[in-house]
Chimera marker file (.cmm) of the C-alpha trace (Angstrom):
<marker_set name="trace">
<marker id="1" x="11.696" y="-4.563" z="13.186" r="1" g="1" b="0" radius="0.5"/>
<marker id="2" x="15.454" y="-5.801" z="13.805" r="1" g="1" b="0" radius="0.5"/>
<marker id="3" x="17.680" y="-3.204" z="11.964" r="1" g="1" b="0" radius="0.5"/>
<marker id="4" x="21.331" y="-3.066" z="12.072" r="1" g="1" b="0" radius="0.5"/>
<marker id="5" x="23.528" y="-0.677" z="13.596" r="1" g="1" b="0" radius="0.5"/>
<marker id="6" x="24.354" y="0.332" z="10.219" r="1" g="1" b="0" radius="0.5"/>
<marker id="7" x="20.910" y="0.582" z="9.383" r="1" g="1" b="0" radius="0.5"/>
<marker id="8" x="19.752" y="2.580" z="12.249" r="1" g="1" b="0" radius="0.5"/>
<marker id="9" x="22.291" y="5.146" z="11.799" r="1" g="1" b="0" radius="0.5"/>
<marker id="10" x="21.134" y="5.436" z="8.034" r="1" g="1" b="0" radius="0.5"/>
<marker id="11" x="17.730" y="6.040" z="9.639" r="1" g="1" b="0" radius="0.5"/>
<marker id="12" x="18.540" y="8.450" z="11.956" r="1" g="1" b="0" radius="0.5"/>
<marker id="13" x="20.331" y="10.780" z="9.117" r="1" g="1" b="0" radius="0.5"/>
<marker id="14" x="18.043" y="10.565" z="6.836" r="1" g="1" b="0" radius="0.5"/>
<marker id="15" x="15.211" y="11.507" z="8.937" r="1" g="1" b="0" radius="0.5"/>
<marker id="16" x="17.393" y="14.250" z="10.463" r="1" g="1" b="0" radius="0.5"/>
<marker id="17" x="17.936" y="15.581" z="6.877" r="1" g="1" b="0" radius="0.5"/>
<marker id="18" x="14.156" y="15.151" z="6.590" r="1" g="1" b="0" radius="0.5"/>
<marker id="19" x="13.412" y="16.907" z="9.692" r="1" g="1" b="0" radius="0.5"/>
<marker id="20" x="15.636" y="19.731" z="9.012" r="1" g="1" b="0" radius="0.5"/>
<marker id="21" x="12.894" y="20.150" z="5.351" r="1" g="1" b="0" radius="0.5"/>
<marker id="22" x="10.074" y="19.809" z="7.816" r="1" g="1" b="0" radius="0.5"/>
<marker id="23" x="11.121" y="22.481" z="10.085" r="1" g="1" b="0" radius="0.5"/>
<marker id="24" x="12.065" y="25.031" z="7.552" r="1" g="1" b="0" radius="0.5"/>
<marker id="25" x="8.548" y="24.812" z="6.015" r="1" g="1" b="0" radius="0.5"/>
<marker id="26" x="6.641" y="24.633" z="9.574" r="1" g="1" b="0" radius="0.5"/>
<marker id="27" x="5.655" y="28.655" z="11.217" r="1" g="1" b="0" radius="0.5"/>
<marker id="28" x="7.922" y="29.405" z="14.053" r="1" g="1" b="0" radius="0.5"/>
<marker id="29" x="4.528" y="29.891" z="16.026" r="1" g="1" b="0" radius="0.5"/>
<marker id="30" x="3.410" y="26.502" z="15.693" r="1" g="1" b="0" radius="0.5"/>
<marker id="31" x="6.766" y="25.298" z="17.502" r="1" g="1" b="0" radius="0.5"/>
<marker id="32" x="6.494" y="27.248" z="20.694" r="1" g="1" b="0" radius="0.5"/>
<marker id="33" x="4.800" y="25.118" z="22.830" r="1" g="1" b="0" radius="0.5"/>
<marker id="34" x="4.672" y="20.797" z="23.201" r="1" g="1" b="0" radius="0.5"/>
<marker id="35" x="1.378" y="20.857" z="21.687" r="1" g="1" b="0" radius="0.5"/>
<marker id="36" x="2.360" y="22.573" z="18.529" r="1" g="1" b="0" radius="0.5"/>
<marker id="37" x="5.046" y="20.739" z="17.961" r="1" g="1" b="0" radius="0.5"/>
<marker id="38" x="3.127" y="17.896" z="18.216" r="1" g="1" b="0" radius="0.5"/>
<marker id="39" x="0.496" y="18.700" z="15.743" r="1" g="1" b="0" radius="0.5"/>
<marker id="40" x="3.328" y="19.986" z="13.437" r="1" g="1" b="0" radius="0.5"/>
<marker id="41" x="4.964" y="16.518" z="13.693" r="1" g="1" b="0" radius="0.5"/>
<marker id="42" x="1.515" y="14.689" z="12.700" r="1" g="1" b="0" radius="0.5"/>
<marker id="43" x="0.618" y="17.015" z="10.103" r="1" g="1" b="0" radius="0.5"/>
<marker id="44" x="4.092" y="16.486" z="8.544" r="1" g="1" b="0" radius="0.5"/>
<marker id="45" x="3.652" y="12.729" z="8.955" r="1" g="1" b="0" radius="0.5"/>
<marker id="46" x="-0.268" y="12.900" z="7.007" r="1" g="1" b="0" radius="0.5"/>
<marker id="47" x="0.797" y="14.969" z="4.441" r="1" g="1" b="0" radius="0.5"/>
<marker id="48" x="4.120" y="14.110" z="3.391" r="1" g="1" b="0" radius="0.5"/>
<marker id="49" x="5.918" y="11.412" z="5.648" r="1" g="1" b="0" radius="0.5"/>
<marker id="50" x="2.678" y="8.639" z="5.488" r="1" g="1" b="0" radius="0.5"/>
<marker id="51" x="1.651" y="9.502" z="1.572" r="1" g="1" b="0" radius="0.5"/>
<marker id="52" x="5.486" y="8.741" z="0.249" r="1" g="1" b="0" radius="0.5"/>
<marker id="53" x="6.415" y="5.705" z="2.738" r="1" g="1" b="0" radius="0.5"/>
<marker id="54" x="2.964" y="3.856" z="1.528" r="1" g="1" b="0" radius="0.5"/>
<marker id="55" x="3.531" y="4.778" z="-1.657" r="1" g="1" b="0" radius="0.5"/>
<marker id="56" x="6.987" y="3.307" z="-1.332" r="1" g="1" b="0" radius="0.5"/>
<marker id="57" x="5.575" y="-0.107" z="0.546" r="1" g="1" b="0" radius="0.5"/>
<marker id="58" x="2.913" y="-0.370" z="-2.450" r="1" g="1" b="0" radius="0.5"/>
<marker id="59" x="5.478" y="-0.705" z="-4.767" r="1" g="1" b="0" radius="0.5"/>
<marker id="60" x="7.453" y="-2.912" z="-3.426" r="1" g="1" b="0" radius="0.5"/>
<marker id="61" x="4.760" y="-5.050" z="-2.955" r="1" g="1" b="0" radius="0.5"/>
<marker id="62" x="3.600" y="-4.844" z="-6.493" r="1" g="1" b="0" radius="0.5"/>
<marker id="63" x="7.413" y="-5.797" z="-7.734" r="1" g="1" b="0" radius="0.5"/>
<marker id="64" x="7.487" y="-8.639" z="-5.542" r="1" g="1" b="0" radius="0.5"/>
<marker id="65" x="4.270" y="-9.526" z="-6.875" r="1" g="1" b="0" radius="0.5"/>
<marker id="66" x="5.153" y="-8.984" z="-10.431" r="1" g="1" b="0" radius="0.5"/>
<marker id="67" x="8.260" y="-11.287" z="-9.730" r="1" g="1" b="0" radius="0.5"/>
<marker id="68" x="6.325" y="-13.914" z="-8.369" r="1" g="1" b="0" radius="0.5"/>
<marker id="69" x="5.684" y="-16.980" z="-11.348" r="1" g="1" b="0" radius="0.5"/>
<marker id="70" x="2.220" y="-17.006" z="-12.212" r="1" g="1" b="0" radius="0.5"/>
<marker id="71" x="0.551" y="-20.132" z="-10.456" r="1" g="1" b="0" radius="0.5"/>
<marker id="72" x="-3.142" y="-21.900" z="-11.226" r="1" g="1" b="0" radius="0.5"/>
<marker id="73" x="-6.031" y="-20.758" z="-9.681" r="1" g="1" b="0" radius="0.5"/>
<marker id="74" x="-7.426" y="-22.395" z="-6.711" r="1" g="1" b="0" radius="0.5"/>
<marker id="75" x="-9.834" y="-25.416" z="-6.723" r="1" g="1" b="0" radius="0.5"/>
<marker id="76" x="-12.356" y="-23.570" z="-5.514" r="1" g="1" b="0" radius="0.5"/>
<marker id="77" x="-12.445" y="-21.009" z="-8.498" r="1" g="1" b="0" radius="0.5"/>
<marker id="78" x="-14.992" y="-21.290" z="-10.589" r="1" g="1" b="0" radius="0.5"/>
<marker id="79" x="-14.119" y="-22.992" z="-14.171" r="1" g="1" b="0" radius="0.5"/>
<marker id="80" x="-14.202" y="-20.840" z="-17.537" r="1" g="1" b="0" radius="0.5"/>
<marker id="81" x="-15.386" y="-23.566" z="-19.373" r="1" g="1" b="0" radius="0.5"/>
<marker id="82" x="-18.708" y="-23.710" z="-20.993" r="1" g="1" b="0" radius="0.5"/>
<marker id="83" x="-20.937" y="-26.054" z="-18.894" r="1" g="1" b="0" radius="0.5"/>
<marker id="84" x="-23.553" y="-28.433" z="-20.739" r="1" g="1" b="0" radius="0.5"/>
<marker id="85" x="-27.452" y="-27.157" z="-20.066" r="1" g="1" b="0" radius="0.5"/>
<marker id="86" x="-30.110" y="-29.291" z="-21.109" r="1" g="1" b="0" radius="0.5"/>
<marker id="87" x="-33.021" y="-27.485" z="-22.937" r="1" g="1" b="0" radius="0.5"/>
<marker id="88" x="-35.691" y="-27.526" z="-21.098" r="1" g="1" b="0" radius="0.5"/>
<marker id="89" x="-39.021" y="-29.149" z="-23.209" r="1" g="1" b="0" radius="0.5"/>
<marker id="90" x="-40.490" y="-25.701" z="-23.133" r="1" g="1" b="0" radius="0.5"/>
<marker id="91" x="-37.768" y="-23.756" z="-24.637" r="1" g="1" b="0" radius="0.5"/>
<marker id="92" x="-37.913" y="-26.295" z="-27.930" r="1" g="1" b="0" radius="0.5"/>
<marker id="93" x="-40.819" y="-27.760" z="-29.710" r="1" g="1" b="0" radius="0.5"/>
<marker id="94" x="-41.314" y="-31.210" z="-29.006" r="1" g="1" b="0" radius="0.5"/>
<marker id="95" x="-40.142" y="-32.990" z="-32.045" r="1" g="1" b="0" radius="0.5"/>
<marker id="96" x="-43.233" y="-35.160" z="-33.904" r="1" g="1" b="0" radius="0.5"/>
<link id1="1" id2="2" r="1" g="1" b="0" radius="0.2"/>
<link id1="2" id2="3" r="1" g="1" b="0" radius="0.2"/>
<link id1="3" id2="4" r="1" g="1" b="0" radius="0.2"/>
<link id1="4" id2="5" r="1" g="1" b="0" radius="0.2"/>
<link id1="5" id2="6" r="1" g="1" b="0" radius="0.2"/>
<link id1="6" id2="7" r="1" g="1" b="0" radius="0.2"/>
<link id1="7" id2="8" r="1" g="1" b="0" radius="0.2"/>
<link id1="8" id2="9" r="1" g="1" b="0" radius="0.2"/>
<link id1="9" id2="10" r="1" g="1" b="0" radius="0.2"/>
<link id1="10" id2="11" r="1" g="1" b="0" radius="0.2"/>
<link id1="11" id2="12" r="1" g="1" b="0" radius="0.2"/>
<link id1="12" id2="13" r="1" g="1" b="0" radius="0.2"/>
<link id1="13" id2="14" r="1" g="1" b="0" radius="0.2"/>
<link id1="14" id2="15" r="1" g="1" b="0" radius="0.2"/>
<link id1="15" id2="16" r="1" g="1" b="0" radius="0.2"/>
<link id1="16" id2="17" r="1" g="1" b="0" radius="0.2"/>
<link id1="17" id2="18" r="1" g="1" b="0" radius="0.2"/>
<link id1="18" id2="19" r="1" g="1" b="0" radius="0.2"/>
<link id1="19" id2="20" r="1" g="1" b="0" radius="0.2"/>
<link id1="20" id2="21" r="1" g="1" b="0" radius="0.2"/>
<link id1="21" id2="22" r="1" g="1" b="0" radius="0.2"/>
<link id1="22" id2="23" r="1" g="1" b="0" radius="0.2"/>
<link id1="23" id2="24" r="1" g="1" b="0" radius="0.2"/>
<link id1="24" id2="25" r="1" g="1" b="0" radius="0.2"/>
<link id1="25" id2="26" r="1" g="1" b="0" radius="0.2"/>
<link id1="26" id2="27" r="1" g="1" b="0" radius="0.2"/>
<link id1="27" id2="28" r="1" g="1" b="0" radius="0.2"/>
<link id1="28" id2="29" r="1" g="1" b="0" radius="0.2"/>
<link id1="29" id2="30" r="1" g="1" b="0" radius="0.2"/>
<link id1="30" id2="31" r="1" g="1" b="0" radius="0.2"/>
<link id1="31" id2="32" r="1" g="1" b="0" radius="0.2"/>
<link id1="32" id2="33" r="1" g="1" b="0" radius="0.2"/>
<link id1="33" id2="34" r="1" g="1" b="0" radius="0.2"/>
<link id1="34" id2="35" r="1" g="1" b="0" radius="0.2"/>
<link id1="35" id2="36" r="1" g="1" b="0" radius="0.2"/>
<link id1="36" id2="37" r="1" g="1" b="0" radius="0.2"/>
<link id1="37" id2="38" r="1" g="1" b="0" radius="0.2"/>
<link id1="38" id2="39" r="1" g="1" b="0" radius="0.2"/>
<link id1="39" id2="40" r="1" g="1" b="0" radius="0.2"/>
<link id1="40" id2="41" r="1" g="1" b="0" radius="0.2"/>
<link id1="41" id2="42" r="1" g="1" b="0" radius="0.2"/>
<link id1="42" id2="43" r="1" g="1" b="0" radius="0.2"/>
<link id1="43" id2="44" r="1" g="1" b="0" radius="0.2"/>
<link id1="44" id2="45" r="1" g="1" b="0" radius="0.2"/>
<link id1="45" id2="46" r="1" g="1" b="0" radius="0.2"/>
<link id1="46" id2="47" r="1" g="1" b="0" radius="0.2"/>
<link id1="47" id2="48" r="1" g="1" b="0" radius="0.2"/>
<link id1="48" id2="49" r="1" g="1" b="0" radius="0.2"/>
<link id1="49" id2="50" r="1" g="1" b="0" radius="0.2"/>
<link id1="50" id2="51" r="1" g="1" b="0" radius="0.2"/>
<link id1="51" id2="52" r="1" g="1" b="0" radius="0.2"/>
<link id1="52" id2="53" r="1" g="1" b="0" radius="0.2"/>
<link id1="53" id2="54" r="1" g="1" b="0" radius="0.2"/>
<link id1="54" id2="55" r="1" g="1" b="0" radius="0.2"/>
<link id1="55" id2="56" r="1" g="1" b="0" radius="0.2"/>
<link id1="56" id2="57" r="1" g="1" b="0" radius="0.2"/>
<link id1="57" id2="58" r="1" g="1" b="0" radius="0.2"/>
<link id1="58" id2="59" r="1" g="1" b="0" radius="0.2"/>
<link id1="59" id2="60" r="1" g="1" b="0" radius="0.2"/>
<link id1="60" id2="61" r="1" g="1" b="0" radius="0.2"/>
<link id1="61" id2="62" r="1" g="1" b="0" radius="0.2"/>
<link id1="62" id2="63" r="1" g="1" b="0" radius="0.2"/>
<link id1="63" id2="64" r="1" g="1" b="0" radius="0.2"/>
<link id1="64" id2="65" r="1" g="1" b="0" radius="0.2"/>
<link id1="65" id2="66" r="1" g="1" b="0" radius="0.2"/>
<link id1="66" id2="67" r="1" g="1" b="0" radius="0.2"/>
<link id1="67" id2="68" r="1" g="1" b="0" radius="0.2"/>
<link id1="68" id2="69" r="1" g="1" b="0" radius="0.2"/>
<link id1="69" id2="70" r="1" g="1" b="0" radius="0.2"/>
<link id1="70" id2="71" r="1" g="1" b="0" radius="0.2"/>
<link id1="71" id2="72" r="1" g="1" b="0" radius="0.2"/>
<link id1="72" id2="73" r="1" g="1" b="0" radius="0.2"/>
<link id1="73" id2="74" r="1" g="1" b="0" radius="0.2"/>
<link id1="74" id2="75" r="1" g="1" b="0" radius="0.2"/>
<link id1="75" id2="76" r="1" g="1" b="0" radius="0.2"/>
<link id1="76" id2="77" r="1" g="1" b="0" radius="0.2"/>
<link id1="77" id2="78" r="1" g="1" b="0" radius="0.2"/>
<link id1="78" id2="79" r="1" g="1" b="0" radius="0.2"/>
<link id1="79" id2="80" r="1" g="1" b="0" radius="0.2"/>
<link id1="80" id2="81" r="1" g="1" b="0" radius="0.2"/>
<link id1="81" id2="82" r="1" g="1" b="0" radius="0.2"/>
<link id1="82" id2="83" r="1" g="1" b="0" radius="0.2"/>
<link id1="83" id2="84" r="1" g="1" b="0" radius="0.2"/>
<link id1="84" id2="85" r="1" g="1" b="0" radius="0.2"/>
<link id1="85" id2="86" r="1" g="1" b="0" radius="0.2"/>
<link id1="86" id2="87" r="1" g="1" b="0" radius="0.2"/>
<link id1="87" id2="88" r="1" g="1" b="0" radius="0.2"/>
<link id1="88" id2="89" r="1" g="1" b="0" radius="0.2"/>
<link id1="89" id2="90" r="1" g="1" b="0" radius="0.2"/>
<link id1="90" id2="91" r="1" g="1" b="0" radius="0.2"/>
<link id1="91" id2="92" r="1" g="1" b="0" radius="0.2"/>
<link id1="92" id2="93" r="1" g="1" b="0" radius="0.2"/>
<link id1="93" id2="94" r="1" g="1" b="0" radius="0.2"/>
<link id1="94" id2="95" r="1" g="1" b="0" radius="0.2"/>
<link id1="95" id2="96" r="1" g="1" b="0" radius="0.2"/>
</marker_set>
């Protein structure tokens, strides 16, 4: 991923401003030590970073999608037309 200068200093101040949420709403105790931190950070990230940033990718994706033009199916779909099947000669009375 190639970002900008401008973009990367977006980044970085939004996830400060992020970070700063994060930290008010993680216990003090849990941030005494590299390993709480740590488990802090990927809590933060399962619960609330990963949930909105896929949620934010899926819809994306779906608006692309929705602005895509519709196209034909493949040739190897299978056809919704009605195909012809023969009666078999016990099925019908043979006519006399």
């Amino acid at each position: 991923m190639d970002l900008t200068p401008q973009q990367q200093l977006a980044v970085k101040e939004h996830l400060d401003a992020v970070a700063a949420i994060l930290y008010q709403n993680t216990p003090p105790e849990q941030l005494t030590t590299l390993e709480g931190i740590e488990l802090a950070v990927r809590q933060h990230i399962n619960q609330a970073v990963g949930p909105q940033l896929a949620l934010f990718l899926s819809r994306q994706l779906q608006a692309r999608l929705l602005a895509m033009p519709a196209t034909s199916p493949p040739a190897s779909a299978p056809s919704k037309s009605p195909k012809n099947k023969r009666k078999s000669s016990s099925s019908s009375p043979a006519p006399d």
